[in-house]
C-alpha positions in Angstrom: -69.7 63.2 -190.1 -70.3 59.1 -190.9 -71.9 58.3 -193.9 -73.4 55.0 -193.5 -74.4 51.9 -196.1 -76.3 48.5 -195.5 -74.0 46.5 -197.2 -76.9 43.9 -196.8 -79.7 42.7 -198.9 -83.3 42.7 -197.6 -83.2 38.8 -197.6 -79.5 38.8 -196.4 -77.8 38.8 -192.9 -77.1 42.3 -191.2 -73.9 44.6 -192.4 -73.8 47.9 -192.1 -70.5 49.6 -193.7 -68.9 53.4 -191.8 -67.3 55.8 -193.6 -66.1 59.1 -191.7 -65.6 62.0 -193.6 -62.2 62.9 -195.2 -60.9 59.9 -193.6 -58.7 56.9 -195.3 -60.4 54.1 -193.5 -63.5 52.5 -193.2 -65.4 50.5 -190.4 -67.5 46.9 -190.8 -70.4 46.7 -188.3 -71.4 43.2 -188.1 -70.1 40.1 -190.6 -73.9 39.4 -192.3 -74.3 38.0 -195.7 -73.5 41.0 -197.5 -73.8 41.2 -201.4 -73.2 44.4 -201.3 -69.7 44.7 -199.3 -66.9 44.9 -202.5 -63.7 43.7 -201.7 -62.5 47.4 -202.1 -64.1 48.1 -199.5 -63.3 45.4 -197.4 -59.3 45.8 -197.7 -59.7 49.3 -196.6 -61.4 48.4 -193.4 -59.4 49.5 -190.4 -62.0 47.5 -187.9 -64.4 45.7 -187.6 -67.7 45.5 -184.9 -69.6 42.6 -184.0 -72.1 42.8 -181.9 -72.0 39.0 -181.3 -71.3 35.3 -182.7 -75.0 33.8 -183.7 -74.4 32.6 -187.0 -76.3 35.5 -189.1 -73.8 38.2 -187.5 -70.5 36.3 -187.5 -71.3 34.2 -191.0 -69.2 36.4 -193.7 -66.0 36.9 -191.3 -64.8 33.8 -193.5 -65.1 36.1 -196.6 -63.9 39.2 -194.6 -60.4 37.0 -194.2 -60.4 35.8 -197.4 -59.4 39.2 -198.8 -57.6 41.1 -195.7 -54.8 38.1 -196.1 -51.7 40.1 -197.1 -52.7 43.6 -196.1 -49.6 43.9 -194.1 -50.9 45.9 -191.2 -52.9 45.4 -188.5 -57.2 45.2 -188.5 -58.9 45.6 -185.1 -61.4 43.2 -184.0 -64.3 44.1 -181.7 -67.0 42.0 -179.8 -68.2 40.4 -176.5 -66.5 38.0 -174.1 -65.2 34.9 -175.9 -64.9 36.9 -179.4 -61.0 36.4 -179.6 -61.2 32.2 -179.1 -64.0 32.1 -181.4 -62.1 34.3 -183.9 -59.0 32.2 -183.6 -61.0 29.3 -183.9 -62.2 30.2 -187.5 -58.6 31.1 -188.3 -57.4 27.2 -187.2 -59.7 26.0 -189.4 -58.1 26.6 -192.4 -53.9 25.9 -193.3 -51.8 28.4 -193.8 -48.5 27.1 -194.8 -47.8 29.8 -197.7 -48.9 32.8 -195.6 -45.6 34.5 -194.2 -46.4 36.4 -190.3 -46.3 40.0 -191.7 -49.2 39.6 -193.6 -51.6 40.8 -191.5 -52.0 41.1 -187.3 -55.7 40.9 -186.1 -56.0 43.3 -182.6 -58.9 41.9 -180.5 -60.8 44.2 -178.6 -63.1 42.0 -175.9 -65.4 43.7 -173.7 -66.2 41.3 -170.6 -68.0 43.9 -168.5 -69.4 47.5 -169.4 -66.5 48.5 -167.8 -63.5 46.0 -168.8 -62.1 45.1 -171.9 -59.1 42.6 -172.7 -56.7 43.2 -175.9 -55.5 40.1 -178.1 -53.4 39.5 -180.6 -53.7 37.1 -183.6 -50.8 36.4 -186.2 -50.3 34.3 -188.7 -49.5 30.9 -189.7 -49.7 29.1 -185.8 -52.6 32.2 -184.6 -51.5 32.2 -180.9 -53.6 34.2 -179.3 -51.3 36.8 -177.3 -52.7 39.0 -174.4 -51.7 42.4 -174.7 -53.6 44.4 -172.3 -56.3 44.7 -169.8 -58.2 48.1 -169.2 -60.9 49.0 -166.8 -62.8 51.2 -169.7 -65.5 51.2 -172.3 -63.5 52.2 -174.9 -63.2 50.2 -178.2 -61.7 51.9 -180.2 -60.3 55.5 -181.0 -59.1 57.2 -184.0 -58.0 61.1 -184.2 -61.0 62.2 -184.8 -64.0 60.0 -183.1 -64.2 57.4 -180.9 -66.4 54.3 -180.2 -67.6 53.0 -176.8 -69.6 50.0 -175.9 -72.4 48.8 -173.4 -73.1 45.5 -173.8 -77.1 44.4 -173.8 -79.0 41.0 -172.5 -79.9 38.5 -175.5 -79.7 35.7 -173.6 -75.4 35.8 -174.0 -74.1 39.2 -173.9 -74.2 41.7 -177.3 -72.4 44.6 -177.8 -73.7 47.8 -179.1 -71.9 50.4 -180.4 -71.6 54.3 -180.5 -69.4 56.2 -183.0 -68.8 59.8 -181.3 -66.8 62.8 -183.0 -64.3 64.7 -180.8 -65.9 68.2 -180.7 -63.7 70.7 -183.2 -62.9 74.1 -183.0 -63.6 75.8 -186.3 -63.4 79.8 -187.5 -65.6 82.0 -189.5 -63.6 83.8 -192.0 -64.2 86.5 -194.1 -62.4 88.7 -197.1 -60.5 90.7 -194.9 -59.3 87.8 -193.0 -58.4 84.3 -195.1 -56.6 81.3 -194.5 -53.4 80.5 -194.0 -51.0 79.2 -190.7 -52.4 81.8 -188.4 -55.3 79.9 -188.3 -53.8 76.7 -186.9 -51.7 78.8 -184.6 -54.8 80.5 -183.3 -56.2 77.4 -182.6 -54.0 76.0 -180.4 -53.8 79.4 -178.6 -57.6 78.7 -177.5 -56.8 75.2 -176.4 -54.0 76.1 -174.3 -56.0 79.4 -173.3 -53.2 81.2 -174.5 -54.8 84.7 -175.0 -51.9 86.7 -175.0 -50.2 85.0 -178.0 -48.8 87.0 -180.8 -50.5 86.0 -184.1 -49.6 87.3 -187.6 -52.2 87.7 -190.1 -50.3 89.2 -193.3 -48.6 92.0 -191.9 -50.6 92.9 -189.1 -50.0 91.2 -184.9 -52.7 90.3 -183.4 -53.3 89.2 -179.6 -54.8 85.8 -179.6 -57.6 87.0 -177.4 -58.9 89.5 -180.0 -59.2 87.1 -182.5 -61.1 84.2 -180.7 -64.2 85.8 -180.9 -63.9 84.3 -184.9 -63.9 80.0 -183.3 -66.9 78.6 -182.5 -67.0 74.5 -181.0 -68.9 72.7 -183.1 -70.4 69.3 -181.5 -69.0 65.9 -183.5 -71.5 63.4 -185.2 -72.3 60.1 -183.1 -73.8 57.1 -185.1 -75.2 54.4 -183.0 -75.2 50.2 -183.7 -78.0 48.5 -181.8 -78.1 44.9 -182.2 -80.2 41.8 -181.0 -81.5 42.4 -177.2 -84.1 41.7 -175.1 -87.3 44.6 -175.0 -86.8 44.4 -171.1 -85.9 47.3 -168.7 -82.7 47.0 -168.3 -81.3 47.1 -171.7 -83.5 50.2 -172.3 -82.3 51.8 -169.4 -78.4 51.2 -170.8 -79.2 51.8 -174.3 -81.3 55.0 -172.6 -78.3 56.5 -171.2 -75.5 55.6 -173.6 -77.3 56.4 -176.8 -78.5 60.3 -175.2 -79.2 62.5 -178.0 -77.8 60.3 -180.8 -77.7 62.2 -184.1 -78.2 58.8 -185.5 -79.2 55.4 -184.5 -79.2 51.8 -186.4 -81.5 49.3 -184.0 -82.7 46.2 -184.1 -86.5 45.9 -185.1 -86.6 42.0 -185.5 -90.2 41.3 -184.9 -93.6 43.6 -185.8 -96.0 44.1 -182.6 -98.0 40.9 -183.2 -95.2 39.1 -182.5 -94.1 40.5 -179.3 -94.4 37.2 -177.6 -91.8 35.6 -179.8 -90.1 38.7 -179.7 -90.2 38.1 -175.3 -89.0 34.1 -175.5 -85.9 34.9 -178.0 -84.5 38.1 -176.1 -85.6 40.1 -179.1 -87.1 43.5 -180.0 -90.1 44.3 -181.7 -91.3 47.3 -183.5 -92.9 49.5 -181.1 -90.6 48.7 -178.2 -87.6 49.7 -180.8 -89.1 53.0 -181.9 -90.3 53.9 -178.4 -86.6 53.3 -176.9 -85.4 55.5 -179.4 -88.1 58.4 -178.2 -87.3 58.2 -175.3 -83.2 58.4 -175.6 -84.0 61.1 -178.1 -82.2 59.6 -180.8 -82.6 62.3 -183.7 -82.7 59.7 -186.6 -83.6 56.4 -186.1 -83.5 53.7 -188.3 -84.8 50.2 -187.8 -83.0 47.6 -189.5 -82.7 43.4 -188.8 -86.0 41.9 -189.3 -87.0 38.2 -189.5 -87.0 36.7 -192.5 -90.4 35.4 -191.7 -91.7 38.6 -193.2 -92.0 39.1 -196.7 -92.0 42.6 -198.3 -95.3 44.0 -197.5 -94.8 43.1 -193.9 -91.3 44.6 -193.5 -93.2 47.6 -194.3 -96.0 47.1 -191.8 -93.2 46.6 -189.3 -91.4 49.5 -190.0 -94.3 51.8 -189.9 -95.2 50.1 -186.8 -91.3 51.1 -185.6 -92.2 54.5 -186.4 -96.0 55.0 -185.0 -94.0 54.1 -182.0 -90.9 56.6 -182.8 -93.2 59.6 -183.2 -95.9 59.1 -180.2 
């Protein structure tokens, strides 16, 4: 499961902090002003996701550095085409005489079609940018448990949006004559292999796999989507339509309220009923619209949300 915080203020830039259950790490979605973000919780971020490099998405990476520097292991980058120059460039801004090259490795993740992405690395003091790899994929990034892929949507340059998925897990209903112990694990990887003539031992008593499978069950992973700026045109909501399917949960965009859908139009932004119906309509369980021009004061943010929401629920 991913617990989720907006690191961000209502009057800040966008940041939205991951946490997976019983996991060590955590995972940065977009580098907003975020008053919130404690450097806690940045050292133990394991990667980081931006969607793309307008200023109010990309302005805290400074800050992000600041306290990684000396981490001694390597943080993974994600973003768009051009991500890993523009990353390096911030790095050559500053000097770093004092800082030894085992401090920390940044692994850039580009994505330069739906279906490519190019890996970089970045190491201090001179910040050569290295090519690693090149994969026809989409991706991003993968732990044990979960995964995240990309699609990458129209706001006039390309933005990436993310999806966090869980690997499905076997799990197993126990009960007081049968508890835990190293059978379990053995009996687990019996069903995978579709070993059903496997010899388990519970206490003292031999079981054949087979007759004990009827106790595992697959139970479906979480999936958390990031949906930042994009156009309210066709075909972003056919992409976000497909690759957001049945999202148990789902951060999007909601810049403008429905008055302003002409604005919304000429800055390749959404606006509140195009955002909530998109999420209908790619039955997204739990929506939540977040990003909203700071034109809006309180009272409006509201309005817009429960304009988001009318939509959401039509």
């Amino acid at each position: 499961m991913f617990k989720t915080y907006i690191k961000s203020r209502p009057n800040e830039d966008i940041s939205i902090l991951v946490k997976p259950n019983n996991h060590s790490w955590n995972y940065l979605c977009e580098c907003g002003e975020a008053s919130d973000l404690t450097v806690k919780e940045i050292q133990n971020c394991n990667a980081i996701f931006i969607s793309h490099t307008h200023i109010d998405h990309f302005v805290n990476f400074d800050a992000i550095v600041r306290h990684q520097i000396g981490m001694e292991r390597p943080i993974t980058i994600c973003g768009p085409i051009h991500i890993a120059k523009q990353v390096q460039n911030r790095l050559l801004s500053y000097s770093w005489n004092l800082i030894e090259e085992n401090s920390i490795c940044y692994v850039i993740k580009e994505m330069i079609s739906d279906n490519e992405i190019v890996t970089y690395q970045l190491k201090p003091p001179l910040w050569d940018l290295q090519t690693i790899s090149k994969e026809n994929s989409n991706v991003l990034f993968h732990e044990d448990k979960f995964q995240v892929t990309g699609i990458l949507l129209d706001h006039k340059i390309p933005t990436l949006s993310y999806l966090f998925k869980e690997y499905p897990q076997t799990k197993i209903l126990l009960n007081k004559e049968l508890k835990g112990g190293i059978w379990v694990k053995e009996l687990k990887e019996a069903f995978a292999l579709n070993n059903h003539n496997k010899e388990i031992q519970v206490d003292s008593n031999i079981f054949k796999a087979t007759d004990l499978f009827h106790l595992l069950h697959i139970q479906e992973g979480d999936s958390l989507g990031i949906i930042m700026d994009h156009g309210a045109f066709t075909e972003n909501h056919d992409k976000i339509k497909n690759h957001f399917n049945s999202a148990n949960k789902v951060f999007i965009e909601c810049f403008y309220k429905n008055k302003d859908a002409e604005f919304a139009k000429l800055n390749y932004h959404s606006f509140a009923k195009e955002s909530g119906s998109i999420m209908k309509k790619a039955n997204v369980k739990d929506p939540i619209p977040v990003h909203f021009s700071r034109k809006y004061n309180e009272d409006e943010i509201e309005d817009l949300v429960a304009e988001f929401f009318q939509a959401y629920n039509r």
